[in-house]
N, C-alpha and C positions, 0 to 999 in steps of 0.2 A: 504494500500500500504506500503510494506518495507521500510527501509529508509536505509543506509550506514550508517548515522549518528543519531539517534533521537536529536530530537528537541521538547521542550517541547510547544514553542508556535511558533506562525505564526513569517516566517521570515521578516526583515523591513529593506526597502533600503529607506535611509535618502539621497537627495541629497541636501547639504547647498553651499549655493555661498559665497566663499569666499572675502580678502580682493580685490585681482584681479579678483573677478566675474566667480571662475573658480569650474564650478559643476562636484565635487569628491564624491566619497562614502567613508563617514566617520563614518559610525557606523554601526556594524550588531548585530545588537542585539538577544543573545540567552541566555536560560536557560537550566543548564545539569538537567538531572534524577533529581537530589532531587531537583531541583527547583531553585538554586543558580544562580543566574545573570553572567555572563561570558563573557569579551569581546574576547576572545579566543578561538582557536579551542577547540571541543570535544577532541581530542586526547592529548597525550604529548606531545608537541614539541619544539624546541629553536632554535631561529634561531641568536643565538649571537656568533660570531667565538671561537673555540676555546672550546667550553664547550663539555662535554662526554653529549653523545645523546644516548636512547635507541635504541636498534638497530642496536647501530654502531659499535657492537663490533666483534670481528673475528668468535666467534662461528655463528652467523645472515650473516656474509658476505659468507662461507663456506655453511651454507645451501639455499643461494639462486642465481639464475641465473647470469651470467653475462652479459645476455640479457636481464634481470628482466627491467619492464619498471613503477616497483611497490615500494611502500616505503616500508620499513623494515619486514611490517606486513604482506607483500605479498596480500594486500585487496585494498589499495586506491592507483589509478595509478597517476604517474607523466605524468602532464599534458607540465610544464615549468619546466626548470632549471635555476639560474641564478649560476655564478663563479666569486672568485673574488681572486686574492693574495695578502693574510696583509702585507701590504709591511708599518713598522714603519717611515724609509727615507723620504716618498715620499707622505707629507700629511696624515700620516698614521692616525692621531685621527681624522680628519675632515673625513674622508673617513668612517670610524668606526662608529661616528655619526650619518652619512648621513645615511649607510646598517641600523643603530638599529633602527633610524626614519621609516625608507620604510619599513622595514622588521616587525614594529610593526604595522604601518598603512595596511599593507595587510591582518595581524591578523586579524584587525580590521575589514577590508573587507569581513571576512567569510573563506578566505585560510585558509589553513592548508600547514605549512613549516616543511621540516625535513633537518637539514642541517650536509652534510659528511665532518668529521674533514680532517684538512688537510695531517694527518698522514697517512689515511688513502688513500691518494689520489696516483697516479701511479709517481706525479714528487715531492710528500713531500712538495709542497708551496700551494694547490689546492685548495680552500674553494669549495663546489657544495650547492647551495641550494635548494631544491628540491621541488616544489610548485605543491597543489592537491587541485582542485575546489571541492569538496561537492555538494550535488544534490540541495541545499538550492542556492548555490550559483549560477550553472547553470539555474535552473528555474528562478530565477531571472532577469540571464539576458539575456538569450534567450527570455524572453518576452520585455525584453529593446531592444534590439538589433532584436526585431519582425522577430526573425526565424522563419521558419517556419519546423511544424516537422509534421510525416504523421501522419493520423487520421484514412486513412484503406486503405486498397489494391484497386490498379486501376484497375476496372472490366471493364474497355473500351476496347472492341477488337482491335488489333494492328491491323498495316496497313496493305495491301494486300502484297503478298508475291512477289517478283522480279522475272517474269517466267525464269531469266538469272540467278538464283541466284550460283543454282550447279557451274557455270564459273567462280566466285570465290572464290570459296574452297580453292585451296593454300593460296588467300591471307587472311583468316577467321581465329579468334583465334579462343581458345575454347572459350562456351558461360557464364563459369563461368567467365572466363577474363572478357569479355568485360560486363556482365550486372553480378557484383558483390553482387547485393541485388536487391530485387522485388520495384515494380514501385508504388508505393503507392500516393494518395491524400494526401494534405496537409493543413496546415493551420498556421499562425504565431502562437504562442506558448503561451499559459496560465495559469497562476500559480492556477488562480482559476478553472479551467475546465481542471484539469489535465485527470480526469476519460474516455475526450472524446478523447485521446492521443494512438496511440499502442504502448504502453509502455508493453513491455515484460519482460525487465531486465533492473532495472537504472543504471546496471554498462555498459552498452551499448548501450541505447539511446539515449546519443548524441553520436556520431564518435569524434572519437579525432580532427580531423581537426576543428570541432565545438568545441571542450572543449579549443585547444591552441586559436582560434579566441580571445573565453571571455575571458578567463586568461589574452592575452594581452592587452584585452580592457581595464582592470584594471590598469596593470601592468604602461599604458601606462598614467593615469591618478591619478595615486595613489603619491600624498604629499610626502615631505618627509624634509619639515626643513622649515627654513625663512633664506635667505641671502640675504644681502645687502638691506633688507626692499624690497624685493621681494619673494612672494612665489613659492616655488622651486616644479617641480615635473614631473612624466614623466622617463619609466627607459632608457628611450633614451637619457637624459640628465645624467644618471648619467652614460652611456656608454662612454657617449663623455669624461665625467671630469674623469675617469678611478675608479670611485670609483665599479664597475662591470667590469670585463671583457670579459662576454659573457653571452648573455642570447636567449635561445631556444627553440625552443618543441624538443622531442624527437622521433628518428625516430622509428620504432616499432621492430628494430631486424637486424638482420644481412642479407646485400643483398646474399652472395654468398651459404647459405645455412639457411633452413627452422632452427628457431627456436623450440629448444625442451619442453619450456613451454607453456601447451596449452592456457596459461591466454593472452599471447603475441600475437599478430597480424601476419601475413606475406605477409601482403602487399608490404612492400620495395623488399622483396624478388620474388614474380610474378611478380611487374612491371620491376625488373632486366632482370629476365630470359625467358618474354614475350613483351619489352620492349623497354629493355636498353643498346641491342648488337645488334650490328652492322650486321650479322647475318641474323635478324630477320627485315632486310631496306624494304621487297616486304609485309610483314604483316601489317596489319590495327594497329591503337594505340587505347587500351584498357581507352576511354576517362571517360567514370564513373568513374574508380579507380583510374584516374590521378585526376579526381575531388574530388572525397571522399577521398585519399589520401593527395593531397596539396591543394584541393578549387580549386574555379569555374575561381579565376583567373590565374592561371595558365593553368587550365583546356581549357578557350579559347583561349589560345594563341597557345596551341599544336592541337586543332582544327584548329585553320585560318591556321599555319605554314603547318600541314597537307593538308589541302584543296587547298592553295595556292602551294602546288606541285604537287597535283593530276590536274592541270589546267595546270600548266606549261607544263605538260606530253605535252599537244597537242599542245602547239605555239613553244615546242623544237622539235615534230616531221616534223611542217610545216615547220620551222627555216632551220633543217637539208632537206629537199626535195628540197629550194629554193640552199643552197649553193650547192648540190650535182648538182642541175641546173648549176650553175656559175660553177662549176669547168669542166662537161660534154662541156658546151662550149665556153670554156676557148680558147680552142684553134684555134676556127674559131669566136675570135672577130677582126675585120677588124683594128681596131683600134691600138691593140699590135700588129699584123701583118706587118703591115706598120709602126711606130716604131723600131721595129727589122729589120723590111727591110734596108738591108744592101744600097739598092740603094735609099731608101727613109727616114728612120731614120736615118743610116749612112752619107747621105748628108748632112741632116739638122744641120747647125750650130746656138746652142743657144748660148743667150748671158750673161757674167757671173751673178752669184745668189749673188756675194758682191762688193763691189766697190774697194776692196783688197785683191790680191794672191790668187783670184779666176778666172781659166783658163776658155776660151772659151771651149765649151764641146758638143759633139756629141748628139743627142737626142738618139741614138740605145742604150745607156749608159744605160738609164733608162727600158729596154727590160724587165727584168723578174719583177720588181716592176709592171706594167702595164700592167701584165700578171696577176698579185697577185689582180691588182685592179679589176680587171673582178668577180673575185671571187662574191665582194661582190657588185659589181656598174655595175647592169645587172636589166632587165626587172621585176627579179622574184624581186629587193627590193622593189616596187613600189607595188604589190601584197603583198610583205609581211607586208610593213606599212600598209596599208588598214585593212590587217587580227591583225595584231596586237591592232587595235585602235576597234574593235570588239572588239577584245578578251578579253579585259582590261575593256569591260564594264561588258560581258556576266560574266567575274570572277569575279565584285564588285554584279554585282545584285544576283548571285548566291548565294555569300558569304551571304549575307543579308537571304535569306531565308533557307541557313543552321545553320546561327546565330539566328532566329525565331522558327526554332525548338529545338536548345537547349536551349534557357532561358526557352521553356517549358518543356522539359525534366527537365530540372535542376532548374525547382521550379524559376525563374528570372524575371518572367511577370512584374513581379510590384515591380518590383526591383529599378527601377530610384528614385524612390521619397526617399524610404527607404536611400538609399544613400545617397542624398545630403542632409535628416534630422540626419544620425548617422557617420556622418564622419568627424565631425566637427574638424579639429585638435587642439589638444592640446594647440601648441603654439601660435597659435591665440587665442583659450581663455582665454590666460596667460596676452596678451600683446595689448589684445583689451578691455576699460573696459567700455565705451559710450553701453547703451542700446537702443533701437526701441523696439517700440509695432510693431509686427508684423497685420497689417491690415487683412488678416485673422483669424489667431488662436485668437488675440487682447494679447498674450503674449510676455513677454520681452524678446529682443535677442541681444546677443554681438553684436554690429556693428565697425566696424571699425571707426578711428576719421581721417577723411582725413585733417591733420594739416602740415602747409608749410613744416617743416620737410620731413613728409613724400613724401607730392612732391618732394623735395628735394632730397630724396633717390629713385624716382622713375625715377626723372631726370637723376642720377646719373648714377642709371642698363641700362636706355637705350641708355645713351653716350657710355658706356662701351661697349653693344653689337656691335653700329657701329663702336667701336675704333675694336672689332677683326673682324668685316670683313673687313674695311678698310684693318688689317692687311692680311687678305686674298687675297685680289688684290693688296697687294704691291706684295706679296710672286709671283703670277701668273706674275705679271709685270718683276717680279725677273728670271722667266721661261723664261720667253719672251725675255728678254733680252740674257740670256743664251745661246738662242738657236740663236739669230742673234750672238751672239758674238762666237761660237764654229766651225760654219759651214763653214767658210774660215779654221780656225786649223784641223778641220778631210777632208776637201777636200785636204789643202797640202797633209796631213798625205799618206793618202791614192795613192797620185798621187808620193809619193815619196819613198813608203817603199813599197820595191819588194815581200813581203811577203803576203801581203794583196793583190797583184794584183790578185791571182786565185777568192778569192773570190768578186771582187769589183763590180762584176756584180750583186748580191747579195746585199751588205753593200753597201750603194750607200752612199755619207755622207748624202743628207738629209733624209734614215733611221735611219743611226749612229744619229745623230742628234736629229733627233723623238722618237726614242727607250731611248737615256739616258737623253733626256727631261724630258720624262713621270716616269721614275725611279725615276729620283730627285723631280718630282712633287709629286709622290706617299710618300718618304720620309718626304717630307713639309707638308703633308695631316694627316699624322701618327701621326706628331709631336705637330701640331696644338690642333689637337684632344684634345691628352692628355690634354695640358695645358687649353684649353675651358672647359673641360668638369668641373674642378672643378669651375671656373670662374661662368659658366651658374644655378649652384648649390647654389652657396654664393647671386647670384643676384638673384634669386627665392626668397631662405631664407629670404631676406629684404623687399621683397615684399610680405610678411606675408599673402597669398591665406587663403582663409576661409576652406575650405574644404580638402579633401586627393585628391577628383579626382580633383578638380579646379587647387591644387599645380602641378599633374601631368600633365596638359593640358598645365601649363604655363611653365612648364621645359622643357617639349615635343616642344612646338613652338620655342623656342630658340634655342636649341638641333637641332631641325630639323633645322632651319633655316642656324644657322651657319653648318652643314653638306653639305646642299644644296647645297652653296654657295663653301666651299670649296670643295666637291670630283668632282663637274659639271662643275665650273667656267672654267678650263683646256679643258674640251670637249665641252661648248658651246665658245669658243676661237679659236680651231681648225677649229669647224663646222661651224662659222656663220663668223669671222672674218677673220681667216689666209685667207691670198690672195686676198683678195676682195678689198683691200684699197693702192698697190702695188706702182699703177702709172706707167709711160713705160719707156726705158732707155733714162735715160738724164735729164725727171722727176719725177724720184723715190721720195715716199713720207717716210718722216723718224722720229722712235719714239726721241721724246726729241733731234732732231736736229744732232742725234749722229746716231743711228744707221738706218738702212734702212730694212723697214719693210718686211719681209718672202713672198715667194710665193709658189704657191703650184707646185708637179712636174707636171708633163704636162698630165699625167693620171688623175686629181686629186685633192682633198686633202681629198678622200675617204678613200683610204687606211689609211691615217696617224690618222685618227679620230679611225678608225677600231684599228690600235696600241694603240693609246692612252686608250681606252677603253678597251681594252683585258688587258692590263696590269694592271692601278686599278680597274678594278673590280676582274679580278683573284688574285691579290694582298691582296686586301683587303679581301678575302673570306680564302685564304692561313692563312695570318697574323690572323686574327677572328678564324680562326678553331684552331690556335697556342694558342692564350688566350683562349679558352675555353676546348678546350682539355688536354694538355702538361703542361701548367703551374700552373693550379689547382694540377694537377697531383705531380708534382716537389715540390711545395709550401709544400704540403701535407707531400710528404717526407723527406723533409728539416727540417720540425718541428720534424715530429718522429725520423728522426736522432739525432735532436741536445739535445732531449728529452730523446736520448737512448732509446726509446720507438717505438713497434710496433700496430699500433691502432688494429688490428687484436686481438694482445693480452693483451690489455687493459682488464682492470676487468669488469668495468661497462660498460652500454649499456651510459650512461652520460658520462663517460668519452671519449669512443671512439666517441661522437659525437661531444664533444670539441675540439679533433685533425684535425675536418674539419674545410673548411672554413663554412666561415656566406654569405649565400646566397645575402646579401641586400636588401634594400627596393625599389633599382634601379634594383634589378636583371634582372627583366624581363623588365625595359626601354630599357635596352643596348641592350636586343635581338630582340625590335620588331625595335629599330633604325638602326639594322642592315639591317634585313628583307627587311626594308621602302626603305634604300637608294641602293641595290640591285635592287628592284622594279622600283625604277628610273633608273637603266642603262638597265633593260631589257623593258622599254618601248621609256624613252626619245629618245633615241639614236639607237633602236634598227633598223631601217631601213641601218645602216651603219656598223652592225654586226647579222646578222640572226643565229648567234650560240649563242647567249648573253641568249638564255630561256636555252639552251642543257647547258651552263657552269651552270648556276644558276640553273637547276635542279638537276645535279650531287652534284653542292656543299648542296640544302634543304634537299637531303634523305640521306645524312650524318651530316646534319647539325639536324636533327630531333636525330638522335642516340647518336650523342655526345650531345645534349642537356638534353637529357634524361638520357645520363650515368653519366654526372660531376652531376646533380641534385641527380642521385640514390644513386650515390659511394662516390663523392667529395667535395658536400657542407651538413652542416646541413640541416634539415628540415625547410623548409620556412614556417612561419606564413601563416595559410591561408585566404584568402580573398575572398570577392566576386566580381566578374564582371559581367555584363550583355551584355559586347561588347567590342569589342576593342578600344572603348573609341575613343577619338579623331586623332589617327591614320585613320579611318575610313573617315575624313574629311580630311586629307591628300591627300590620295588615291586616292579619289574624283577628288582633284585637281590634281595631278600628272597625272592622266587620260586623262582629258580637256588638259592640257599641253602639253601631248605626241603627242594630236591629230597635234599642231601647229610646233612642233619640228621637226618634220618627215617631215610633207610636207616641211617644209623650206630644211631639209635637202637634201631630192630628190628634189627641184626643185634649191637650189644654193650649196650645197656641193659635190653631185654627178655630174655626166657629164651628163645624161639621156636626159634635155630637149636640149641641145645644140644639140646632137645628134639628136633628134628629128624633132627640127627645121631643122637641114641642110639634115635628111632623105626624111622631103617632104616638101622643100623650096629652097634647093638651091645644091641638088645633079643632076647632073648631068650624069652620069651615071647609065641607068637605068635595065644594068644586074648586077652589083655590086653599089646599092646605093649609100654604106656608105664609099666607095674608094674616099680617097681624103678627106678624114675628119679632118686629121692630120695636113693636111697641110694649108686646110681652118682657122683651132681653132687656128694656129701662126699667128699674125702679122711679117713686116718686118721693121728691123732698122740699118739706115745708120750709120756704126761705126764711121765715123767720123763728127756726130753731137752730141757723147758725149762730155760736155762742158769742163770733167776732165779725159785723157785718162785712164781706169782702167790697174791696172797692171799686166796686162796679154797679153803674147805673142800673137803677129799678123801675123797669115799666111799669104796665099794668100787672104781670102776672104775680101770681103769688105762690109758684111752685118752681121748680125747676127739675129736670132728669137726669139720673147716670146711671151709667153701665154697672147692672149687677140685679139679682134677685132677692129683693128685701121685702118687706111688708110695709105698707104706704104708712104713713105719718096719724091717720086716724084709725088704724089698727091698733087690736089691743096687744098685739107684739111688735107691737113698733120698733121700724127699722132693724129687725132681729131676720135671720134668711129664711127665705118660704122654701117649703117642700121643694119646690122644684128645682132650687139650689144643691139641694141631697140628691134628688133624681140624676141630676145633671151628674152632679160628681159621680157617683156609683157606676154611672154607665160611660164616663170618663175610666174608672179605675179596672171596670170589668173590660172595657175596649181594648186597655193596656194588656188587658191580662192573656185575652183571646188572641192577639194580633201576633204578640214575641212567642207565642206559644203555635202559634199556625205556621210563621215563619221560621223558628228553629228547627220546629219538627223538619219543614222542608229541606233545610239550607244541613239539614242531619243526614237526613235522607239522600241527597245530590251527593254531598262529599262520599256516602257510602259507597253511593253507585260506580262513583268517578273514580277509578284505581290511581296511586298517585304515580305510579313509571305504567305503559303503555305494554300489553302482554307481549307484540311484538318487539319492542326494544327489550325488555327482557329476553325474549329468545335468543336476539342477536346480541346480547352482551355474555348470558351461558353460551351462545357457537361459538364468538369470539375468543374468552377465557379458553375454552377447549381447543382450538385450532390455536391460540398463542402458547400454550403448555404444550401443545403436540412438537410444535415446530421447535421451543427451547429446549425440549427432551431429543428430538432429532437430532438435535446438533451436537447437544452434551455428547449421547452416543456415539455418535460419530468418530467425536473428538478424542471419548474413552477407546474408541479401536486404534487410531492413530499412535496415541500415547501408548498404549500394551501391545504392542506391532512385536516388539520385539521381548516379551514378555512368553512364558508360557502356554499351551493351550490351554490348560486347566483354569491357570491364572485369569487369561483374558476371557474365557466361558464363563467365569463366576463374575467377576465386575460387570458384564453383557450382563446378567442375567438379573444382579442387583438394581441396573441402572432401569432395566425392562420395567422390573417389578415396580421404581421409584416413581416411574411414569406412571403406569395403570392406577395406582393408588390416586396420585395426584388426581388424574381422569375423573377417577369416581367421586372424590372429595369436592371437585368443579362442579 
């Protein structure tokens, strides 16, 4: 077999535990051609700033690409880049230090560095140092890192073909898009059993997304000094202290047009122009090549994202059928009828909504609002909670079986364990240095030392989290207040400025009210955010997580949590609270003595949850599509401006990747927390907005294009990773699910009007060619103005009663102002609605998930063929290799090892 580099003997990864217990690769031991011992690469190179490099000089820049993705020699590709600027001011020798230690320590690891002077660079301050794995190095640690790479083509017939399939065509790439390379068996990766490997060409057996993985496996644990009697290491730390100021893989070429050297890739380039335009929103996403491209995790997040709008499609067609209901009959609801009735709404005198310079007021006032609530406070919501609280399971169990077939597709099966054995983070084994014999393997492993301190800081993160949402409900209390304190100023406003009178039939104050409520809450929400997000970061960091995915689960539950709490807290306020706690005139009930608690309008407080909701969720989808779209964008141009540079025509394919941004290691949090808490307003709430899937589907099949262009065009290439699921979002979901089922029925049975209706449809209507005549005036009590104990300050006509919303006994009852029976009625069939409805739908949503297997029987079959055809073929070769070896061995000898290796197979067989 060829080699990129010869190597005169077997290569040796030493891992030593240091004085912090931290296993680094500190020696790779080779020997060149003549036999000389070498801790260095085969090639020449220097990675000390500053010094003339072969290579680097104008005649080698001139003959090679400026998409070249190759060191000087045009043969060994760059895998990582790291940049830094010698800045002498600003800690320059310790910085200097820090790069000769790292930079000799990854020598020492087997890399090979080639580093481009700064003269040479596009802004004259630029170090780039260009780092190339070797095939010594790769085999290495692809069998560390137990990748697994193919062994031969999968001969398993695909599935049956879809007899619908011709229907969609328009939305079908081509087939080289979507299945980029053939489907091959696998097997984790062996340095000794190379020969049983399809290894065609080692400058292309791994994929790059495999070569930047290991690079930064190193990268990411490679030494690099002793300070302050701690060993230092990790180029994530030396990102933070600025001794680097960016480190990358590189992308493979220029997206807007194919690269001219054919050693170059064009990947970036397909997934642009098959992709990453907008355009192209009704076509399928090419998921192989976003996986082969950036890794698997990435790879499933634009699966779920995808899937999760392919689902959407059908709860925003129901969505839309239900309000096109409500708005068809909108105009024969009995209820805004008599409202608007001039001789019936027009008579009724309610009584004021504050205890100051708030006028007695007509209920005809509230006509077109009451009209708007029909929209969504109609028969079809009760239907559409029901289908929703379906639908939310049919998309979790679905999900699970299309996330079962791609960890087989994409090699994932046995992925878990792999994980949480090789993800150990760094910084925990820096700062953890107590060992355990692990009572399995009976090996020693970092444990963490749970010493009072550290309770002490564990105390500390979770005071902290309830000090911000503490501050979460001051900020809502802050609302609350708000909106009692403004709704006397825009009721004068209104009743007094002649200009606003065309439209006051319209802007009623408590929409004015409701509308710049939700504005300012949405602001509060915005702002929160920001300042949490790094809060929730610094308190992870201290709580020192062993793992990468353990770290991400416990950033995720905080993250989530405080989100929860602040984008819902406003809409479960509206929905479950506003009006329910009022009291009736005379004993109004009131927040902190001062002010006197909101009621809802007499339609309602349907409508108003329906505003509040359209506004942050449209909000935040507006604001989110601005940071991922417009500002990466701007960012980008601000630097090439102030750089005097155009990235277009930057020299290098490194340099032009340094003009973007850096993706982060949070990249992909922020997008699936976006996702998550969408997900929550189109289920929690969705019964009191049936367009909540049509808004959130509009915004996912743009939100999939712009997430695919900033990623193509706007940031670096991301380190790739592996996932085998959407991690503990998936338990989110779960719960948001269960959640939704309880939210809705409460909401249809005390935020909408439905059961009150219901009740007096067939219990206490009276007429029985128009039932629901007379409903209006049943749902008011009546209250004698002159038993308020503090006359409000509002003019007194002639009348000498006034009405509000609620079922009491009139003023000349001998239970006065105390609740009539049909207040009981109401609730009871309020409480039994709850009870019936979570109880029809779990049984369903129990049922679905039983039916629905969570892997696919046929992907089971072919993951047992595979297993057994993967073991057949490893036992074939062993064998083999056992004849070869006893060739010269006895008959008996070499009969008995056959006959052991036979038996070692068959057993395995049966145990598959």
């Amino acid at each position: 077999m060829n080699r990129l580099a010869k190597r005169g003997s077997e290569t040796l990864i030493e891992m030593v535990a240091t004085d912090d217990d931290i296993a680094v690769l500190t020696k790779f031991k080779s020997t060149n051609p003549e036999g000389e011992e070498s801790n260095g690469p085969l090639y020449k190179t220097n990675s000390t700033a500053g010094s003339e490099l072969p290579g680097s000089s104008e005649f080698d820049k001139r003959q090679q690409s400026k998409d070249s993705i190759f060191f000087c020699d045009g043969v060994r590709r760059i895998d990582y880049v790291l940049s830094y600027v010698d800045d002498p001011k600003q800690d320059g020798d310790k910085k200097t230090e820090r790069r000769k230690e790292f930079e000799n320590n990854l020598l020492k690891s087997g890399l090979e560095l080639e580093t481009e002077d700064k003269k040479d660079s596009e802004d004259g301050r630029t170090y780039f140092v260009k780092i190339h794995a070797p095939w010594e190095v790769l085999t290495t640690y692809a069998e560390v890192l137990n990748i697994k790479m193919p062994i031969r083509e999968n001969d398993i017939p695909s599935a049956m073909e879809n007899p619908f399939e011709c229907m969609f065509g328009p939305f079908r790439l081509p087939k080289e898009v979507m299945n980029p390379e053939p489907d091959y068996f696998t097997a984790p990766f062996s340095k000794q059993r190379q020969e049983l490997f399809f290894i065609e060409d080692e400058n292309t057996f791994f994929s790059p997304s495999v070569r930047n993985r290991i690079v930064y496996y190193i990268l990411s644990r490679c030494p690099y000094g002793t300070e302050e009697g701690k060993k230092k290491f990790g180029i994530k730390r030396l990102l933070s202290n600025g001794t680097y100021t960016a480190a990358y893989p590189l992308h493979d070429g220029q997206y807007w047009k194919k690269s001219k050297d054919q050693n170059c890739g064009n990947e970036r380039y397909t997934l642009y122009t098959q992709w990453a335009r907008f355009l192209r929103f009704y076509k399928e996403q090419p998921l192989d090549l976003i996986r082969r491209y950036y890794g698997e995790r990435i790879g499933i997040y634009f699966a779920w994202l995808g899937f999760y709008t392919e689902m959407l499609f059908f709860a925003a067609v129901v969505g839309l059928i239900c309000f096109i209901y409500g708005l068809i009959t909108m105009t024969g609801n009995m209820s805004s009828i008599e409202i608007c009735d001039e001789s019936i709404g027009g008579e009724i005198i309610m009584c004021p909504l504050c205890d100051k310079n708030c006028e007695y007021w007509k209920l005809n006032s509230t006509c077109e609002s009451s009209r708007y609530s029909h929209l969504f406070d109609n028969v079809a919501t009760l239907f559409f909670a029901i289908f929703m609280g379906i639908w939310v399971t049919l998309f979790l169990e679905l999900w699970k079986r299309r996330q079962a077939r791609l960890e087989y597709e994409w090699d994932l099966v046995d992925f878990e364990e792999e994980q949480q054995q090789l993800q150990l983070r760094p910084e925990y084994e820096a700062k953890c240095t107590q060992k355990k014999k692990n009572p399995v393997t009976q090996e020693l492993e970092l444990e963490r030392k749970w010493t009072l301190d550290f309770y002490g800081k564990l105390f500390l993160c979770w005071m902290a989290i309830l000090f911000w949402i503490s501050l979460i409900i001051a900020s809502m209390i802050a609302v609350i207040v708000y909106r009692l304190s403004v709704y006397a100023a825009f009721a004068s406003l209104m009743e007094d400025t002649e200009t606003l009178q065309p439209i006051s039939s319209l802007l009623t104050p408590q929409l004015a009210t409701s509308v710049t409520a939700s504005c300012l809450n949405f602001v509060i929400i915005m702002i929160l955010n920001f300042l949490y997000e790094r809060i929730a970061i610094w308190i992870t960091d201290m709580e020192i997580p062993r793992t990468h995915l353990e770290y991400e689960n416990r950033l995720t539950m905080k993250m989530f949590l405080f989100q929860f709490v602040n984008y819902y807290s406003s809409c479960f306020y509206v929905a479950f609270f506003k009006g329910k706690f009022v009291g009736y005139p005379g004993a109004y009930t009131y927040m902190f003595n001062k002010w006197r608690n909101e009621e809802c309008d007499p339609a309602g407080c349907l409508i108003e949850l329906t505003t509040q909701l359209t506004i942050i969720m449209a909000g935040k989808q507006i604001w989110g599509n601005i940071q991922e779209a417009i500002l990466p964008w701007v960012w980008n141009w601000w630097r090439r401006r102030r750089a005097r540079t155009n990235s277009e025509k930057l020299y290098s394919r490194w340099e032009q990747d340094h003009a973007l941004q850096s993706f982060g290691a949070l990249g992909l949090f922020y997008e699936y927390l976006e996702m998550v808490i969408q997900f929550g307003f189109i289920t929690l709430f969705v019964a009191s907005f049936p367009l909540a899937p049509l808004l959130a589907l509009m915004n996912n099949i743009l939100e999939i294009r712009v997430d695919s262009w900033k990623l193509t065009t706007q940031y670096r290439r991301p380190v790739a990773a592996k996932a085998h699921s959407i991690g503990v979002w998936q338990e989110i979901l779960n719960g948001m699910a269960v959640l939704s089922v309880v939210t809705n029925a409460f909401i249809v049975a005390f935020t909408s009007d439905m059961i009150p209706r219901l009740v007096y449809y067939y219990a206490y209507s009276t007429d029985h060619n128009s039932p629901m005549s007379g409903y209006i005036n049943n749902s008011l009590s009546v209250f004698k103005i002159s038993d308020f104990p503090v006359e409000p300050g509002a003019s007194l006509g002639t009348f000498t009663t006034c009405r509000y919303r609620d079922y009491r006994y009139p003023p000349d009852h001998e239970k006065k102002y105390l609740h009539t029976m049909q207040f009981w009625h109401i609730l009871a069939a309020k409480m039994a609605f709850i009870i019936i409805m979570e109880h029809i739908v779990f049984i369903v949503k129990f049922f679905v998930a039983w039916m629905i297997p969570d892997v696919p029987s046929e992907v089971k079959a072919r993951i047992k063929r595979e297993k057994f055809l993967t073991i057949q073929i490893l036992h074939e070769y062993e064998l083999n290799k056992l004849k070869e070896n006893l060739c010269n061995r006895t008959d008996y000898q070499v009969e008995k090892e056959v006959i052991a290796t036979e038996g070692k197979r068959e057993l395995a067989q049966v145990m598959a």
